[in-house]
C-alpha positions in Angstrom: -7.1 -24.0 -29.0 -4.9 -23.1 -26.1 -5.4 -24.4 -23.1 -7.1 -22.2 -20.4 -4.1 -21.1 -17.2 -6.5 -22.3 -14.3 -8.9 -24.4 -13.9 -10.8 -21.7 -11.4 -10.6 -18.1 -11.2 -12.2 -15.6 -8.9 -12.7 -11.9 -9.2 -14.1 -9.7 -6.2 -15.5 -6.3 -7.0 -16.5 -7.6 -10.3 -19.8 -5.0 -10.3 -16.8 -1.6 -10.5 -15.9 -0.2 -12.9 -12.3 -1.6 -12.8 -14.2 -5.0 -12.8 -16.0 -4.5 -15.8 -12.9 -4.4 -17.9 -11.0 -7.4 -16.4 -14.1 -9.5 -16.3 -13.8 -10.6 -20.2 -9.9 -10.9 -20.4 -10.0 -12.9 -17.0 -12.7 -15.5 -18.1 -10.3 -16.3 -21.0 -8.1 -17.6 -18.6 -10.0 -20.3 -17.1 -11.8 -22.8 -17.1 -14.7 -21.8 -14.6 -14.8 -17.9 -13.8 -16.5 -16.7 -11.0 -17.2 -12.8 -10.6 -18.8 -11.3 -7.2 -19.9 -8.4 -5.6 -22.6 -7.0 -3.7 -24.6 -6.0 -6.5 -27.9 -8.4 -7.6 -25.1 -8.6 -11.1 -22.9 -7.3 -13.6 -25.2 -7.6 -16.4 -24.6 -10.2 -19.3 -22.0 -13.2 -18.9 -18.9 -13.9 -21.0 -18.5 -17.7 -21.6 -17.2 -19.9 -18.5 -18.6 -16.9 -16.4 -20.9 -17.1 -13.4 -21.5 -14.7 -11.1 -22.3 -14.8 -7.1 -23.4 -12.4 -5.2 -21.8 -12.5 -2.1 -20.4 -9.9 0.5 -16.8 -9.4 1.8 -17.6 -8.9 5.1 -19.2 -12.5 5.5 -16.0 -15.3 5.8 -18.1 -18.3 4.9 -19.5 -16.7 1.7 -16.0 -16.1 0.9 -15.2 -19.8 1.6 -17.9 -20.5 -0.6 -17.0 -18.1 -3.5 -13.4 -19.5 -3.5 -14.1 -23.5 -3.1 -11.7 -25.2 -5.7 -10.1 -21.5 -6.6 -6.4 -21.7 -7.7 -6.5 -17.7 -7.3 -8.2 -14.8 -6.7 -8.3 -11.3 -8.1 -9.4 -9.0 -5.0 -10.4 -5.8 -6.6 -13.9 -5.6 -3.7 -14.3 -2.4 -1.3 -15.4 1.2 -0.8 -12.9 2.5 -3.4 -12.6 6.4 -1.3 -11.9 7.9 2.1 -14.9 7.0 4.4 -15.1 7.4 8.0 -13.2 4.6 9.9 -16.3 2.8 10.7 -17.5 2.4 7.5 -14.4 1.1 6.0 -13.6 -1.1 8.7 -16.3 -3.9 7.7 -15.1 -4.2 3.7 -11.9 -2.7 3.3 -10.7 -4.3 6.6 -12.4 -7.3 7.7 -13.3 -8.3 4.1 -9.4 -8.7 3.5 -8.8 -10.3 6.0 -11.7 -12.9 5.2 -10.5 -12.7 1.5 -7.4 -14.3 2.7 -8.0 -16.6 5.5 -11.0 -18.6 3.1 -7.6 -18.4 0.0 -5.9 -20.3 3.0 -8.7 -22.8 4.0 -9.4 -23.4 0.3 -5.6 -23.7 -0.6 -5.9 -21.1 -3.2 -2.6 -20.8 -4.3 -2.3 -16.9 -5.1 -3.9 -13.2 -4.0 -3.9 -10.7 -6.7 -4.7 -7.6 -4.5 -6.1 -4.5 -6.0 -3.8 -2.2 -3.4 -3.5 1.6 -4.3 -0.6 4.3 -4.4 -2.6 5.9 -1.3 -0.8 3.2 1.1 2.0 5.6 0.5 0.1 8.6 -0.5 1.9 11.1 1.9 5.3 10.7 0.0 5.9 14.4 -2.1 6.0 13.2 -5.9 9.6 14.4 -6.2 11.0 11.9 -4.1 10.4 9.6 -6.7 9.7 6.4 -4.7 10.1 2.7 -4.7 8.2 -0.3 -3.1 10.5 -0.7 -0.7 9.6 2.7 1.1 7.5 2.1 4.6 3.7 3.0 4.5 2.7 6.4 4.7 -1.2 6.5 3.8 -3.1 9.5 3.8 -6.2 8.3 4.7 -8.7 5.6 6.4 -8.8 4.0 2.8 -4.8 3.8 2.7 -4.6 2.8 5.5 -7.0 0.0 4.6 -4.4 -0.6 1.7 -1.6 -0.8 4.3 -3.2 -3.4 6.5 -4.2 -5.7 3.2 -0.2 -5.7 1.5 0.7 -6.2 5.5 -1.7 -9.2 5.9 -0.4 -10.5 2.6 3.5 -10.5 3.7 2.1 -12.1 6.7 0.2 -15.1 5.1 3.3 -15.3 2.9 5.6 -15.6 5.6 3.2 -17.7 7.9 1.1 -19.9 5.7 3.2 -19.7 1.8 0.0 -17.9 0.4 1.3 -15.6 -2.7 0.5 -12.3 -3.5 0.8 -9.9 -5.7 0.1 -6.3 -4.5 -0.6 -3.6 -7.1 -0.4 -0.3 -6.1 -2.9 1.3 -8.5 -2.0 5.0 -9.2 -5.0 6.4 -11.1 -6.8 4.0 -13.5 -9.4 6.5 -14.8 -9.5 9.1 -17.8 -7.0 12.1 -17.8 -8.3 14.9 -17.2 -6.0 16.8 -14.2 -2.1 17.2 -14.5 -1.7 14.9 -11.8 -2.8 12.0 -13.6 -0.5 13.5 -16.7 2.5 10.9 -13.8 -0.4 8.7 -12.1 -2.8 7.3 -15.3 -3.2 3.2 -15.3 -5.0 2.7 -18.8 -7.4 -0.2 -18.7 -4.9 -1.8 -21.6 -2.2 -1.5 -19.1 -4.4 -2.3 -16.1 -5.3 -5.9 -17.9 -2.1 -6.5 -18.8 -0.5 -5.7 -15.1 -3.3 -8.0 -13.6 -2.5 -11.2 -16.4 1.0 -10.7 -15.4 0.5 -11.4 -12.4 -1.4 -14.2 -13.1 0.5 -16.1 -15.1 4.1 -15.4 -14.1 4.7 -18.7 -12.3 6.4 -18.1 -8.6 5.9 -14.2 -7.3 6.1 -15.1 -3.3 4.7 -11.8 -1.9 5.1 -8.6 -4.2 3.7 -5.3 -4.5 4.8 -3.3 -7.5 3.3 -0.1 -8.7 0.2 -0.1 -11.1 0.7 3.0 -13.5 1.9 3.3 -17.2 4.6 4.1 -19.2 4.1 8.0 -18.6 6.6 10.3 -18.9 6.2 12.0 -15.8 5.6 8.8 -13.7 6.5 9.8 -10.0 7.5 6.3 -9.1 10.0 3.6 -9.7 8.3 0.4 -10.8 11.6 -1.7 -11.8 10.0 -4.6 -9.0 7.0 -4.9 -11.7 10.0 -6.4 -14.4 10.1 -9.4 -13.2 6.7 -10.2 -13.8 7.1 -9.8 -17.7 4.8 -6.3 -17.4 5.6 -3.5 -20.3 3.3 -1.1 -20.2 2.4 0.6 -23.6 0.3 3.4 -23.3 1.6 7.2 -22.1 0.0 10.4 -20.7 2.0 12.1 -22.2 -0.4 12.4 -25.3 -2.7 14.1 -23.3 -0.1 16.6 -21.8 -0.2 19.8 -24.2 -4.3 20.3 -23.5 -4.3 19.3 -19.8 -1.8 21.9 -19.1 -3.3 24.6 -21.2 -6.5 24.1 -19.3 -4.5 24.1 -15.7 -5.0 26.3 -13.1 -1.6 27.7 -11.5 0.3 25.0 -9.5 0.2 25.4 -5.6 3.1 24.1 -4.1 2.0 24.3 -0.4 -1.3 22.2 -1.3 -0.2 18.7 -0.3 -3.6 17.6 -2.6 -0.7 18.7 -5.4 2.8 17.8 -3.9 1.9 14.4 -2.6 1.2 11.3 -4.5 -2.1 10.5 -3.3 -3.5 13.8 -4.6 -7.0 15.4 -3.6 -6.6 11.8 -0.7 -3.6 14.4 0.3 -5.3 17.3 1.3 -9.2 16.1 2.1 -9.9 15.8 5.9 -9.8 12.1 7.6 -13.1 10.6 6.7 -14.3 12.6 3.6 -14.1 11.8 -0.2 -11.6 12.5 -1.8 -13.0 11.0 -5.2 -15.1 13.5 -4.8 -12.7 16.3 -6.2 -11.3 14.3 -8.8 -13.9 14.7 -11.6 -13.4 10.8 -12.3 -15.4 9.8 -15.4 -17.7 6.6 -15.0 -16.9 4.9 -18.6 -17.7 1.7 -16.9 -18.1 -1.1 -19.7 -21.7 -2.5 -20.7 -22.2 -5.8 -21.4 
């Protein structure tokens, strides 16, 4: 039997739906997993699973959650564009605390659950890198910005790793936009293992999106961390464009890469417009 990676591993968010698929390949590699979230649980637990509720905005209940950690994966927050003040408490504050209790509990790296909307302003046919400065185009980007800035920072300051993944759209096609942006959940679990077990990152943010034809991004930084993504749009593209309305080009919701986030006022949803599908896995 091989050998479990880490001895403890920690997943925040562990209650969404992104959680529910990376609870099960996570747990395999460790020896104690702990999920968390706000919720009272996430329903039946894979071996070396336990789960903790416990809430970002509290820094000693994140010191607590990640006692004897040798990483986290921080996938917790209000995942769409709320008013400032909502946002502020677990998108903002709860990163920070995510980070400062990795520091006092010497966890060695962040895996950070960032998002494409950091830089969601950029038109899709610039065909962008990591390198490019922020341009979020929302609260909830800009919550993104802050996290990848705090994890340079306690990179540079304190030699706490991270690994930033600027998820694209990790949800079912249905829209052309996600025919460039879709993150299957194969992919998504592989991206995330990456960058678990590649041994030195330092601080990194590389895009999380798959191998799709019409990806509007250049993802060469993810190479080094030994992620091929195998699964493409572009299977979906013939019924998805037969079903599309007529393309806009002055809508920024269709130019820019964070879509609908593009084009929604500051402060309202902009999952809202996105027909996401909830195929959140059961236990």
């Amino acid at each position: 039997m091989t050998k479990p990676l880490l001895k403890k591993l920690v997943l925040t968010g562990a209650a969404g739906r992104l959680g529910s698929y990376l609870r099960e390949p996570l747990s395999q590699l460790c020896e104690e997993f702990v999920s968390t979230d706000i919720a009272d649980g996430v329903g039946k637990l894979y071996p070396a699973e336990t789960y903790v509720r416990a809430d970002l905005t509290d820094l000693d209940a994140m010191c607590d959650v990640l006692d004897g950690a040798d990483m986290v994966v921080h996938f917790g927050a209000i995942g769409d564009e709320r008013p400032f003040e909502v946002l502020l408490g677990p998108n903002f504050i709860g990163a920070y605390n995510v980070w400062e209790a990795a520091h006092r509990q010497g966890v060695r790296r962040v895996v950070y659950a960032s998002s494409i909307h950091a830089v969601g302003m950029y038109p899709k046919t610039e065909f962008i890198g990591t390198d490019v400065p922020h341009r979020p185009d929302t609260f909830y980007g800009l919550a993104k910005c802050f996290a990848e800035d705090l994890a340079r920072m306690y990179w540079d300051k304190r030699g706490l790793e991270a690994v930033c993944l600027r998820i694209l759209s990790a949800a079912q096609v249905n829209n052309t936009r996600a025919l460039g942006s879709w993150l299957s959940y194969d992919d998504l679990i592989q991206l995330v293992t990456r960058a678990i077990d590649t041994p030195v990152t330092g601080f990194k943010v590389v895009y999380g999106v798959s191998d799709n034809d019409r990806v509007p991004v250049d993802n060469a930084g993810a190479s080094f961390l030994g992620y091929r993504p195998r699964d493409n749009a572009e299977q979906f593209a013939a019924q998805i464009l037969a079903d599309a309305p007529p393309a806009d080009p002055t809508d920024p919701g269709q130019m820019c890469q964070g879509g609908p986030f593009a084009s929604v006022p500051l402060g309202e949803s902009g999952v809202a417009t996105m027909g996401i599908v909830n195929d959140k896995k059961e236990t």
